[in-house]
C-alpha positions in Angstrom: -56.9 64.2 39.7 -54.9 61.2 38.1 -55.5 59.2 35.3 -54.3 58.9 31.8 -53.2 62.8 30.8 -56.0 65.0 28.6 -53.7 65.4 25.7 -51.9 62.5 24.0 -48.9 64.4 23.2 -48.1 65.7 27.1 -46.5 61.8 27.9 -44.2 62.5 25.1 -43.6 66.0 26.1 -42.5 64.3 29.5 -40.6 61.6 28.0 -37.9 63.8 26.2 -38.0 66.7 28.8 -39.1 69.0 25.7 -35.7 68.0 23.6 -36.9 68.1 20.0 -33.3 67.0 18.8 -30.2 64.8 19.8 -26.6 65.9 18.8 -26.4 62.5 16.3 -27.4 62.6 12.9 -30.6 60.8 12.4 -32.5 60.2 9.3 -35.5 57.9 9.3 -33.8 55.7 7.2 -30.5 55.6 9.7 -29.8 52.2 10.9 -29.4 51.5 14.7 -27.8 48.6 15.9 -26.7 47.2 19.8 -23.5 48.2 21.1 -23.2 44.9 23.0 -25.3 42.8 25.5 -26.7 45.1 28.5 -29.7 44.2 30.5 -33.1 45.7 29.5 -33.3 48.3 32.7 -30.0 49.9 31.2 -31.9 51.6 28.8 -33.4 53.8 31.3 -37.1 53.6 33.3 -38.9 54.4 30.6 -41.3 51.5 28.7 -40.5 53.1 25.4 -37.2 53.4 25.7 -36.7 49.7 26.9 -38.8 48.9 23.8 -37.0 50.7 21.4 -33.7 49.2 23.1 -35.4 45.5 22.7 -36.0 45.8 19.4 -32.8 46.5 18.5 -31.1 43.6 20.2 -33.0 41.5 17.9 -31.1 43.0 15.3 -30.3 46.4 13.4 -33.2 48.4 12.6 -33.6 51.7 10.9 -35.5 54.8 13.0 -38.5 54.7 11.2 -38.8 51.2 11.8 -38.4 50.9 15.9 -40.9 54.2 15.5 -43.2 52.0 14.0 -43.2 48.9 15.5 -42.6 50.2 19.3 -45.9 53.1 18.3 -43.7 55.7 19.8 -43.7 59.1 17.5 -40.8 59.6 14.9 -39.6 62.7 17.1 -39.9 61.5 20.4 -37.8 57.9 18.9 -35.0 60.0 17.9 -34.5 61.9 21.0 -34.6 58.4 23.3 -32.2 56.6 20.6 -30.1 59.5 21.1 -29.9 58.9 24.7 -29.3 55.6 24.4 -26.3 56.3 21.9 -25.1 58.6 24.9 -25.0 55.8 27.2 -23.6 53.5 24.4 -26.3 50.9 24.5 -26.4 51.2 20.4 -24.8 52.2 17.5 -25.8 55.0 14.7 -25.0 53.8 11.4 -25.4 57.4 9.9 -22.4 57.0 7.0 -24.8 55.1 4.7 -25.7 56.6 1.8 -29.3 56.5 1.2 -28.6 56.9 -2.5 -26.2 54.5 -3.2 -26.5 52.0 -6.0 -26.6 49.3 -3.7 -29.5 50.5 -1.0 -31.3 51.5 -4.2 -31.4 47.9 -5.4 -32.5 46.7 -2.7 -35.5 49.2 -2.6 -36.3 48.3 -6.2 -36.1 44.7 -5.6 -38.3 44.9 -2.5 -40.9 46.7 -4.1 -40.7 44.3 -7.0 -41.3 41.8 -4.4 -45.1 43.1 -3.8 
């Protein structure tokens, strides 16, 4: 039988081989950024991988965001940008602070904004 599989979550199952965690710190608000210029197809065969990679060459973005805009689950987008830290296609920016002064201007000033 092929076809798409019965249960959403198996691809992602696949996708990670089961990992649930990376060895990198990574909160959704983490920033991720390119280690340099590599071809797409280093990140790996997998679509979501190369999507999350090509996203970030456009510029650093934090984990919830390449979870959002590439519509790959929060879980299975840590586990893949851990890989790719492995293979130092990008960089973890875990040493911010999420409550410093100056990230929590920026939050007020954005939601001032709306």
């Amino acid at each position: 039988m092929s076809g798409p599989p019965r249960h959403p979550w198996a691809r992602n199952f696949v996708l990670v081989g089961g990992r649930t965690g990376t060895r990198w710190r990574m909160l959704v608000h983490t920033l991720v950024s390119s280690a340099g210029t590599h071809p797409p197809a280093a990140a790996g065969p997998q679509p979501e991988a190369r999507a999350l990679y090509l996203k970030v060459l456009d510029g650093p973005r934090s984990v919830a965001e390449l979870s959002a805009s590439c519509g790959v689950p929060l879980g299975v987008t840590r586990v893949l940008l851990g890989d790719l830290a492995g293979r130092g296609l990008v960089t973890l920016h875990a040493d911010i602070d999420p409550f410093s002064p100056h990230i929590l201007e920026r939050l007020l000033d954005g939601l001032r904004a709306l």
